[in-house]
C-alpha positions as CSV (number, residue, x, y, z in Angstrom):
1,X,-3.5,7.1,-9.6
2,X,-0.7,4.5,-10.3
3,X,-1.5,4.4,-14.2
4,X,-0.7,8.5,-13.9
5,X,2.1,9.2,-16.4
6,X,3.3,10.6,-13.3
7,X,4.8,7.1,-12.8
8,X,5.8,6.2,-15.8
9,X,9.5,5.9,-16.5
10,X,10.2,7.5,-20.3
11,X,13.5,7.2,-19.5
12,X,16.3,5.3,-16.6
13,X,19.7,6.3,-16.9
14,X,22.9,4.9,-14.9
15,X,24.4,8.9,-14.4
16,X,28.5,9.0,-13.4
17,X,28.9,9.7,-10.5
18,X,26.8,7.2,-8.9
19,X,23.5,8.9,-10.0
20,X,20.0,7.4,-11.5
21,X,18.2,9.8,-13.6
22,X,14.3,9.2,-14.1
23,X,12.7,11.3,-16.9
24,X,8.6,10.8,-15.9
25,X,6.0,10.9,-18.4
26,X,5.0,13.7,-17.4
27,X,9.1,15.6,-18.1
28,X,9.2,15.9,-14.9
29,X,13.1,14.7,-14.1
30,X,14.2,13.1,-10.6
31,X,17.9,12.0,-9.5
32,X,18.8,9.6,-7.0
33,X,21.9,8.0,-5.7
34,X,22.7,5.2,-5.6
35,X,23.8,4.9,-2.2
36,X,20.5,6.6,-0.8
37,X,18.5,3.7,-3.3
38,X,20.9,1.2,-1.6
39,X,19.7,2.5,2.2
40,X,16.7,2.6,1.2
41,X,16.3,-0.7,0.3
42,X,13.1,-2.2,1.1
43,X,13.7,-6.3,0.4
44,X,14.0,-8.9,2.9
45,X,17.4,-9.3,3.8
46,X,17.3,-5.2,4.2
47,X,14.3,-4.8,6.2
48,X,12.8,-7.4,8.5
49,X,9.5,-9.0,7.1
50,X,7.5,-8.9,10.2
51,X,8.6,-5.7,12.5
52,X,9.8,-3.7,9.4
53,X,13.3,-2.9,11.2
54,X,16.1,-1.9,9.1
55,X,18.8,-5.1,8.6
56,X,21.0,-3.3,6.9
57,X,23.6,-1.1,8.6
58,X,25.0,1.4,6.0
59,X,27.9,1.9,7.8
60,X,28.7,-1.0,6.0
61,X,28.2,-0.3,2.6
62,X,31.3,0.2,0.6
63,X,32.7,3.8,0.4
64,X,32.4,3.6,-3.5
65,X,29.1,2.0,-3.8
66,X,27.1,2.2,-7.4
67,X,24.5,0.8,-9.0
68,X,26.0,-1.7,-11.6
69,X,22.6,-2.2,-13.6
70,X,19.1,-2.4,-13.4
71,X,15.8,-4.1,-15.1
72,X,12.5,-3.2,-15.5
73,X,10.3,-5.2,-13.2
74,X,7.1,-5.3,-14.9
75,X,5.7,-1.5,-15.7
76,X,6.0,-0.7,-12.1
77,X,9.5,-0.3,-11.1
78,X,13.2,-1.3,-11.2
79,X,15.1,-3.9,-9.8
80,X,18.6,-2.6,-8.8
81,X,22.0,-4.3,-8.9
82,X,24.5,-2.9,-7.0
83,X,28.6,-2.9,-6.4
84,X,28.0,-4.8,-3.7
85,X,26.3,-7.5,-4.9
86,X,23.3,-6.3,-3.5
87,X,20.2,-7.4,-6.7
88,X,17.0,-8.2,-4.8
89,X,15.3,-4.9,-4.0
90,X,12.6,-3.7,-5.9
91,X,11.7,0.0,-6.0
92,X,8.1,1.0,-7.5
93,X,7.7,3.8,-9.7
94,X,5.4,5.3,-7.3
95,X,7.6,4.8,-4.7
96,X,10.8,6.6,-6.6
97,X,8.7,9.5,-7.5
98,X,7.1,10.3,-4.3
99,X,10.5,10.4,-2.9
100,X,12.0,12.7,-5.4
101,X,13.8,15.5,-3.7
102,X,14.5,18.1,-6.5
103,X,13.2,21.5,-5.1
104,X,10.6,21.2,-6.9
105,X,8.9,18.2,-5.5
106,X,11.0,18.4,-2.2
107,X,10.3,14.7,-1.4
108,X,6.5,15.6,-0.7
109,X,5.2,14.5,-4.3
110,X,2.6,12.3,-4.0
């Protein structure tokens, strides 16, 4: 179900304040944080490889955290760059829209 236009980014947009907008093929629209995609983090100096414990402590994260850019990593996600010089997390289109909370999805749109 990956090739769904349901995960398909038609459009990515850096929103002030601190907001990433995806519009999905489908129009469906999802916004994110950027301090919730920075916690969220999946990479391996965020999350340990083996036990899949969280590294990061985002107690630490900077108070005015944002995402400073991103790229498109392949046709499958993004690769976020962040404030804090955070750049080596990659978050999967599936992944983003699955864990879209606008009411209408709720986080539960898989």
């Amino acid at each position: 179900m990956s090739g769904s236009s349901n995960y398909q980014a038609e459009v990515v947009e850096l929103l002030e304040p601190a907001t990433l907008l995806i519009v999905w093929g489908d129009g469906h629209e999802s916004l994110f944080s950027h301090r919730s995609l920075r916690e969220s983090c999946q990479c391996a100096s965020c999350v340990d490889e083996w036990s899949r414990e969280p590294i990061l402590d985002s107690a630490n994260l900077p108070v005015d955290l944002h995402c400073t850019g991103f790229d498109l990593t392949g046709n499958y996600g993004l690769n976020l760059r962040f404030s804090d010089g955070h750049a080596t997390g990659i978050w999967s289109f599936e992944r983003l829209r699955a864990s879209c909370a606008c009411p209408e999805c709720d986080g539960s749109n898989e």
